[in-house]
N, C-alpha and C positions, 0 to 999 in steps of 0.2 A: 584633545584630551577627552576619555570617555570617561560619562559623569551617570549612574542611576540615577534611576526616577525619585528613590526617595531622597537623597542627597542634593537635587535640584525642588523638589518637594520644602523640603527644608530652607536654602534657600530663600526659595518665595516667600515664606512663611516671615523669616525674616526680614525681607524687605517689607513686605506689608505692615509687617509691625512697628517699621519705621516710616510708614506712611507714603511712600513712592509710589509713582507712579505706573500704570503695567507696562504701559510702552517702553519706557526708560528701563525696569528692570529687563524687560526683553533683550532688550540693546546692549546693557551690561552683561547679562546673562552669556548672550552671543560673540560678544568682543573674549571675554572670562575661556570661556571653555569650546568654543568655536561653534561656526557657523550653524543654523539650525537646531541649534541646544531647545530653544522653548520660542517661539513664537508670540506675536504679542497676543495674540486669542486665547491660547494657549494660559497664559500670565494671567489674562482675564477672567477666563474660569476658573483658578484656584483664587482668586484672590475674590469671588462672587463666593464662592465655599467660606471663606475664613471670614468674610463678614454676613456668612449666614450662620455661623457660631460651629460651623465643623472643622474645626481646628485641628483635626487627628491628618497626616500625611500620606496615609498607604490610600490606594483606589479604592474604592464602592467596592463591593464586593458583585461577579457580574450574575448574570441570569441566563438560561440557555440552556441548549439539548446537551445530557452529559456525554462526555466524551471515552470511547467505549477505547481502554489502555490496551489494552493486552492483545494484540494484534498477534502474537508469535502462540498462541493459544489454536488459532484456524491454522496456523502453518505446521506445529505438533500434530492435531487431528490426520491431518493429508499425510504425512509421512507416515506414519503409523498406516495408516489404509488412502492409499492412492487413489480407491474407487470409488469414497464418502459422498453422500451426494450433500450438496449445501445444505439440504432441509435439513440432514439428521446434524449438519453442525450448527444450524439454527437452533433444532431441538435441544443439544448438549449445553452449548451454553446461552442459551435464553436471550435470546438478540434478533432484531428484524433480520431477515434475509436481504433485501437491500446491503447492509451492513457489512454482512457478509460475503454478498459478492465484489462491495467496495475492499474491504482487507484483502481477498484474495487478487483483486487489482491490482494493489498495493503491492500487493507481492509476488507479483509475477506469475500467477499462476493460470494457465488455460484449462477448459476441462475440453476434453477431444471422446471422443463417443463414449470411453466407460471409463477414462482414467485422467486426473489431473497431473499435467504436464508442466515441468519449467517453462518458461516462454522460450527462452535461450535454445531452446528443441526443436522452436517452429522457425518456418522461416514468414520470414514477413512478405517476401515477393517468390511469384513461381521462377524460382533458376534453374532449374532442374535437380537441385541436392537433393537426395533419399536421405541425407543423415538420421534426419527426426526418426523417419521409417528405421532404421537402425539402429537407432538406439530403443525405440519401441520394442524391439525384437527381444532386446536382453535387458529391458527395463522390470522385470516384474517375472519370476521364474515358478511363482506361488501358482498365479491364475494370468497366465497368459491370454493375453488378446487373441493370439494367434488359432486358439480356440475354437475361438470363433469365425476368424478369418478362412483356417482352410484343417474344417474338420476331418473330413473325408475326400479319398480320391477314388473317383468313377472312371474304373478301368470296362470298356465293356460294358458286360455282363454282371460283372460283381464288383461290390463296393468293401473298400479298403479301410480299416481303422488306422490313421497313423500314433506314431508317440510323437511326444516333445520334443526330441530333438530332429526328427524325418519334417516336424510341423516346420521346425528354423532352418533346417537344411532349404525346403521347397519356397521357404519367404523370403531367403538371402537371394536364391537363382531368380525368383520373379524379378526382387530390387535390382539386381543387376542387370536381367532383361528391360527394364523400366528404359520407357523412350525420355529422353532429355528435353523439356517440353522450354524452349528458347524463349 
């Protein structure tokens, strides 16, 4: 049987005020509502409480680093702009950058040269899959990576501007050219 802390709280409280013992309510306590309900140590600190005159049943109230809720706050940033770099979501919402590279842990996110990635994207051991590489491709159609990757083609003597889509035509033939690294 599952019993709250303040329902066994209470409890105690009662048994103390009928003068028993901690060990024996332990005992009772664990027979009552089964095995490791309260311990006799356990019994023995609230019942050092109630004959220090704090007689109220909820826990101390605790102390400590607060604890930063809204996780899904760095995950809105990212989708919104894939390129954010940590600091400026440090900046925005006023939090260590540790913090923030901890939540984006949390949530699965890599950053790969200019853009944060699902993890799900990467792979974890070299098998040879290009998927990530392909899904990169058609990941982001604003400011492609690809950019960067293969701005121009030096034919010769003259050099070539390509578009957007000449850029994914040439990165899907490399991906496919890509040796299978076993």
């Amino acid at each position: 049987m599952k019993v709250n802390k303040e329902k066994i709280h209470y409890i105690l409280q009662f048994f103390f005020d009928k003068g028993e013992n901690a060990s024996q309510v332990a005992e009772i306590g664990n027979h009552a509502y089964g095995a490791d309900t309260a311990t006799a140590i356990y019994v023995q600190f609230w019942f050092r409480r109630f004959r220090s005159g704090i007689l109220g049943v909820n826990d101390a109230p605790r102390t400590g680093r607060p604890v930063f809720k809204n996780v899904d706050k760095t995950t809105e940033i990212i989708e919104v702009d894939q390129h954010v770099s940590s600091r400026r979501i440090v900046e925005e919402l006023k939090i260590d950058h540790k913090t923030v590279l901890n939540h984006l842990r949390k949530t699965v996110f890599k950053k790969k040269p200019d853009v944060w990635v699902p993890d799900e994207l990467i792979p974890q051991k070299h098998d040879g899959s290009n998927f990530h590489l392909l899904s990169l491709t058609n990941r982001n159609k604003i400011d492609s990576f690809l950019k960067h990757m293969v701005p121009v083609i030096r034919n010769g003597s003259h050099t070539a501007r390509l578009c957007e889509s000449d850029r994914d035509q040439i990165a899907v033939k490399q991906l496919k050219r890509w040796p299978n690294q076993d």
